[in-house]
C-alpha positions as CSV (number, residue, x, y, z in Angstrom):
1,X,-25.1,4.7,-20.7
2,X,-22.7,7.5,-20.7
3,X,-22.4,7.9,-17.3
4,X,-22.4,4.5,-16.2
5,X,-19.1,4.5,-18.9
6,X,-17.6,7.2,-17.0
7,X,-18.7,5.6,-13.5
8,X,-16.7,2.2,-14.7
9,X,-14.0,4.6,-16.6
10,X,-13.1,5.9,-13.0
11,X,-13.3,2.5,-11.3
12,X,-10.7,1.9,-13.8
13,X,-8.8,4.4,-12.8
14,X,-9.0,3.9,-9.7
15,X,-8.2,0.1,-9.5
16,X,-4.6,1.4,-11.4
17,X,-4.1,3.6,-8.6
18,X,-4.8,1.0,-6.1
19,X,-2.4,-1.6,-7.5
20,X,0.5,1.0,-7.6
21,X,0.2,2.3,-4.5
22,X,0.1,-1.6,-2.8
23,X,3.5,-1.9,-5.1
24,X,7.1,-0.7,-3.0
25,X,9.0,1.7,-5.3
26,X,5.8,2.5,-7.6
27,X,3.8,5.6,-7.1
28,X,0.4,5.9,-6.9
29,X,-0.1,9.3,-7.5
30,X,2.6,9.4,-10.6
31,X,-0.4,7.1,-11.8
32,X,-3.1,9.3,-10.4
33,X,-0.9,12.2,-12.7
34,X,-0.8,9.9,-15.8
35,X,-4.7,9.6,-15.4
36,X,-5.3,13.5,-15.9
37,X,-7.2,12.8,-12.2
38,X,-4.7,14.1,-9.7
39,X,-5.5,17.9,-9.1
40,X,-9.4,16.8,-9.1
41,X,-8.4,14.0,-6.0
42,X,-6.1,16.7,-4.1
43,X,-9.5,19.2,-4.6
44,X,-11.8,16.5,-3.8
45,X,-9.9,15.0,-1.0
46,X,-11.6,17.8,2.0
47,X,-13.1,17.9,5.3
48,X,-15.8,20.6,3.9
49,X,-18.6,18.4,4.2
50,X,-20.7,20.3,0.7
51,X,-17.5,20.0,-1.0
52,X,-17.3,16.6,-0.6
53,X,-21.1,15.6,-0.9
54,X,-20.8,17.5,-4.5
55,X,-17.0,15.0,-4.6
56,X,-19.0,12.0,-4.1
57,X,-20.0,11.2,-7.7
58,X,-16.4,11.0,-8.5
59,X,-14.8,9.8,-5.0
60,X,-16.7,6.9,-4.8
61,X,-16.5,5.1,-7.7
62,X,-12.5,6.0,-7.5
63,X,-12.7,4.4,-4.6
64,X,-14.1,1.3,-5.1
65,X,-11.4,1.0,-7.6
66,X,-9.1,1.4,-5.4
67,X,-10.0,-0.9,-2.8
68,X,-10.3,-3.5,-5.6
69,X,-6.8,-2.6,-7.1
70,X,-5.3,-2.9,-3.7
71,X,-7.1,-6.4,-3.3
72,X,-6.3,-7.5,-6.6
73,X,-2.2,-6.4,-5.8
74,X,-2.0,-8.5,-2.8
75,X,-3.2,-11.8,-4.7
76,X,-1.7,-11.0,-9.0
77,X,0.8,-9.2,-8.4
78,X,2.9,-10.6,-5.6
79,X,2.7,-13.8,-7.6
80,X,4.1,-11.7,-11.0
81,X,6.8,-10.1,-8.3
82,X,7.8,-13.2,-7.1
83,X,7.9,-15.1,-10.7
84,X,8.3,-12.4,-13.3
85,X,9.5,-9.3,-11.6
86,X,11.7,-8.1,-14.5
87,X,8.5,-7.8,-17.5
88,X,6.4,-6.6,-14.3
89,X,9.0,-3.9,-13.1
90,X,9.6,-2.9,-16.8
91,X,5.9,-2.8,-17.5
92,X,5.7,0.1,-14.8
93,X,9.1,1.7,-15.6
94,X,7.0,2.0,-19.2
95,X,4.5,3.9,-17.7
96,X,6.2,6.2,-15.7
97,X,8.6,7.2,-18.4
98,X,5.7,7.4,-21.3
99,X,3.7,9.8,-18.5
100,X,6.8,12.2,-18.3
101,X,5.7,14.4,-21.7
102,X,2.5,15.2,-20.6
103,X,3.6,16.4,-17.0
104,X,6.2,18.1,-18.5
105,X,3.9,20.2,-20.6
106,X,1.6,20.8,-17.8
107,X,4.7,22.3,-15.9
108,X,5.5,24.4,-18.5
109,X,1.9,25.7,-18.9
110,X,2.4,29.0,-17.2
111,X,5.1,30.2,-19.2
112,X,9.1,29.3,-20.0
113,X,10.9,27.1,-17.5
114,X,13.4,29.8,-15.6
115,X,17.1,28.3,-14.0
116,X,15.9,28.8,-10.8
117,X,13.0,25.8,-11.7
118,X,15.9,23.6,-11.4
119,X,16.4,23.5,-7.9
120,X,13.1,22.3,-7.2
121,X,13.7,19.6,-9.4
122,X,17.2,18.5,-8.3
123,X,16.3,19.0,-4.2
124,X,13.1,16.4,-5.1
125,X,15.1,13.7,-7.4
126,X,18.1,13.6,-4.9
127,X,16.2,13.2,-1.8
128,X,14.5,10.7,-3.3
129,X,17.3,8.8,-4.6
130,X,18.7,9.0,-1.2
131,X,15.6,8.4,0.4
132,X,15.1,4.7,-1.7
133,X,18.5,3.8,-0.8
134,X,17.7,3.2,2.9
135,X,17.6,-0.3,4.5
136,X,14.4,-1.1,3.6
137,X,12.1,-3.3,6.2
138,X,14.1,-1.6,9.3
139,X,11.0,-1.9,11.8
140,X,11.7,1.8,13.2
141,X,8.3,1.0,14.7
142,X,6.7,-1.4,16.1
143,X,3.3,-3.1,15.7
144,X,0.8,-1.8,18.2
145,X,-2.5,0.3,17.2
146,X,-0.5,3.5,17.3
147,X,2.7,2.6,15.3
148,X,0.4,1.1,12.4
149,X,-1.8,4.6,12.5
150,X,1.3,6.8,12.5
151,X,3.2,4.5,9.7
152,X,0.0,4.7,7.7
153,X,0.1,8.4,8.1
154,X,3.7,8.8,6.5
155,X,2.7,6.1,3.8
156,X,-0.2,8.0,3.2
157,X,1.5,11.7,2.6
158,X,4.1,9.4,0.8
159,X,1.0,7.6,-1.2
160,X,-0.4,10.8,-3.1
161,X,3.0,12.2,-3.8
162,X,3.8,11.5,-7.6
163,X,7.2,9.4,-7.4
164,X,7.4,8.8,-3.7
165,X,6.1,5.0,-2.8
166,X,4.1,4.7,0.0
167,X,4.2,1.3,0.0
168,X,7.6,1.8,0.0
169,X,7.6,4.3,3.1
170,X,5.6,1.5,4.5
171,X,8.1,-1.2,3.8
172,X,10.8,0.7,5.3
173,X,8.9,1.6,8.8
174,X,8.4,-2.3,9.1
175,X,4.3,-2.2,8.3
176,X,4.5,-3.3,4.9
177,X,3.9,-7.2,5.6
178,X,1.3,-6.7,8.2
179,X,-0.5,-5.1,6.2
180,X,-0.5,-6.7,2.9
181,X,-1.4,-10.3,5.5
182,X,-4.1,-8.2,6.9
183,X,-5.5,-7.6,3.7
184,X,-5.0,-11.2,2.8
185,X,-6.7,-12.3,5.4
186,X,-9.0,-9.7,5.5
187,X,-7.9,-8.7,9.7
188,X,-10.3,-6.0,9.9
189,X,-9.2,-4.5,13.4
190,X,-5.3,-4.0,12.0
191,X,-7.0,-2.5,8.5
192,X,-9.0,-0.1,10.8
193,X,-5.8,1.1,12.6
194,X,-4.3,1.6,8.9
195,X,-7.2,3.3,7.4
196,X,-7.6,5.7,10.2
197,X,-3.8,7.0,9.5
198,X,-4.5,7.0,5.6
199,X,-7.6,9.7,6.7
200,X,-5.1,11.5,8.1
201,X,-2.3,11.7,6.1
202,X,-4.4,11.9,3.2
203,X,-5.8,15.3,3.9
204,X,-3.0,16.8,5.3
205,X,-1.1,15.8,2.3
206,X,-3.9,17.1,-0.3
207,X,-4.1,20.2,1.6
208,X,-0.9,20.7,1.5
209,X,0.3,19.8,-2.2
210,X,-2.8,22.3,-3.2
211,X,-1.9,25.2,-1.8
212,X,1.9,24.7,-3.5
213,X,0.1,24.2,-6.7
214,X,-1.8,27.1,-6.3
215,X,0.6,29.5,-4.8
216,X,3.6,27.9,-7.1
217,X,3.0,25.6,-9.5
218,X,5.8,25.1,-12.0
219,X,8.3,24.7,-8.8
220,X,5.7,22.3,-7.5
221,X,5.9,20.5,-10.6
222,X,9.5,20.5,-11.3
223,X,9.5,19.1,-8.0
224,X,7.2,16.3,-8.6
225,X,9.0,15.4,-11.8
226,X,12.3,15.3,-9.9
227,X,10.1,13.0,-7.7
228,X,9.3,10.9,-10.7
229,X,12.5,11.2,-11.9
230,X,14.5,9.7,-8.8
231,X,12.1,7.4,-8.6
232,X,13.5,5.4,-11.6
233,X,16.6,3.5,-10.7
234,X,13.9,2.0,-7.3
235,X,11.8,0.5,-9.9
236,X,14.4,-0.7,-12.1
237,X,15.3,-4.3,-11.7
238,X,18.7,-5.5,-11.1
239,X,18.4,-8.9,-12.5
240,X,17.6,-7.7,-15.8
241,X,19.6,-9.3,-18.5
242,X,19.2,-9.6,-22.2
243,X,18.1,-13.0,-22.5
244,X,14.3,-14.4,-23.5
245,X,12.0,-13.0,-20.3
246,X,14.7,-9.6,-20.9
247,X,13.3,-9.1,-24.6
248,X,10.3,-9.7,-23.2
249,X,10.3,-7.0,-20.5
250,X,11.4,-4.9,-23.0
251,X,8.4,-4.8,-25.5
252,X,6.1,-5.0,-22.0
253,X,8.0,-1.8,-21.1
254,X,7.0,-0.2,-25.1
255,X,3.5,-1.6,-23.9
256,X,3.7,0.3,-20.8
257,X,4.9,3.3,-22.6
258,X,2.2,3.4,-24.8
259,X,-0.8,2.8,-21.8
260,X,-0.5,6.8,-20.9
261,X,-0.8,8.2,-24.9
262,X,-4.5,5.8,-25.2
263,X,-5.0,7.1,-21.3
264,X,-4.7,10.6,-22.9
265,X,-6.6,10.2,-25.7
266,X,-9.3,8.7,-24.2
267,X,-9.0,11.7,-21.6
268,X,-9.5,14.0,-24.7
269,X,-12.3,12.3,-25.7
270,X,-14.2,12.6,-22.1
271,X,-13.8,16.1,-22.4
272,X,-14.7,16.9,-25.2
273,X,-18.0,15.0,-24.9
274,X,-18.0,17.1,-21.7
275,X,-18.0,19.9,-23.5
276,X,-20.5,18.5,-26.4
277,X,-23.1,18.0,-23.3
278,X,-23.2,21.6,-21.7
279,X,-23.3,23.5,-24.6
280,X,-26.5,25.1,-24.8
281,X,-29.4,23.9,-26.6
282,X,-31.2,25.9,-29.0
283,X,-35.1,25.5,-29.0
């Protein structure tokens, strides 16, 4: 029983991942961060075949919830864009913003923040800023086998990076809308082309973003947080005002706030059971 809970605990998780990263201007790995599940994914995400058969307990049930979140985005969620995107965007801004404590506390595990942290965090929130505030849907590519594999590849880097969309890098490149109709109507040659550049820029990206965790990790993380933090204003919606759906949005966004708190706790609760398990047993 316990592991099918953690089995269906990471499908969860997964699924939450899935729908942000098929959302432009929400990060799936800020969620994958909020989840306590995102230095795991980077280590689990190899080409090391043993490393990831021993992965696979946790990869594919993540996975599945993925896929499922991705599916479930294209149908939900581009109906609650399109006819309640105020409570939907505030619902995220929620999350992301109630997430921010605990990251901060993981970036300060190693010790005092020093000044020199800052610029990490200031180059990451302005180049994001500046990056969001392109044209977005410019069709720098176009739409044959090779341009949907190399704009998958830069959604994908963009896709595990917490605060950077990649179904926002997506949007911009002009492969956004093919793929969320190829998904729709489940066009499995153009979702080949997309998953073979997701592969790719997956591990290069996990590769990557470990070695700066490893080598540097409160810069890397001042830099993700600057991510997260210039990631804001791309969520926020424009047509909010205070009227009924605005007071609404707003006690969504408390809602959403709260989500990463229970996430933690429950978190807490998997480990220490954890622990409870391989403790050793006296005969």
């Amino acid at each position: 029983m316990k592991k099918f809970t953690e089995w269906l605990l990471l499908v969860i998780k997964g699924a939450c991942i899935g729908i942000a990263d098929a959302i432009p201007g929400v990060s799936g790995g800020t969620i994958a961060f909020i989840l306590k599940i995102y230095d795991k994914l980077l280590d689990a995400i190899d080409l090391n075949l043993k490393k990831l058969k021993k992965n696979l307990p946790f990869l594919i049930p993540l996975g599945i919830g993925i896929v499922i979140g991705i599916l479930l985005a294209s149908k939900v969620l581009g109906y609650l864009f399109e006819n309640h995107n105020v409570p939907t965007q505030f619902f995220f801004l929620g999350v992301i913003i109630g997430s921010l404590p605990a990251i901060v506390r993981e970036c300060r595990s190693e010790g005092k923040l020093k000044i020199y942290h800052i610029i990490p965090f200031l180059v990451a929130a302005v180049g994001i800023i500046l990056f969001n505030s392109l044209k977005e849907g410019s069709a720098a590519f176009g739409t044959n086998p090779v341009s949907l594999i190399v704009m998958m590849i830069f959604s994908a880097v963009a896709m595990i990076m917490p605060g950077l969309s990649g179904a926002l890098v997506l949007k911009i490149l002009g492969g956004y809308e093919t793929a969320i109709n190829a998904v729709n109507n489940l066009d499995f040659v153009i979702l080949a082309y997309y998953v073979i550049g997701a592969a790719i820029g997956l591990l290069a990206a996990a590769k990557i973003i470990s070695i700066l965790l490893k080598k540097c990790k409160t810069g890397t993380y001042c830099a993700i947080i600057g991510l997260i933090v210039g990631s804001l204003p791309a969520i926020y919606p424009k047509e909010f005002a205070l009227n009924g759906e605005g007071i609404i949005a707003i006690v969504i966004f408390i809602i959403g706030a709260a989500l990463p708190i229970v996430m933690k706790r429950m978190g807490k609760g998997s480990e220490k059971s954890d622990t409870d398990d391989n403790q050793p047993t006296v005969e």
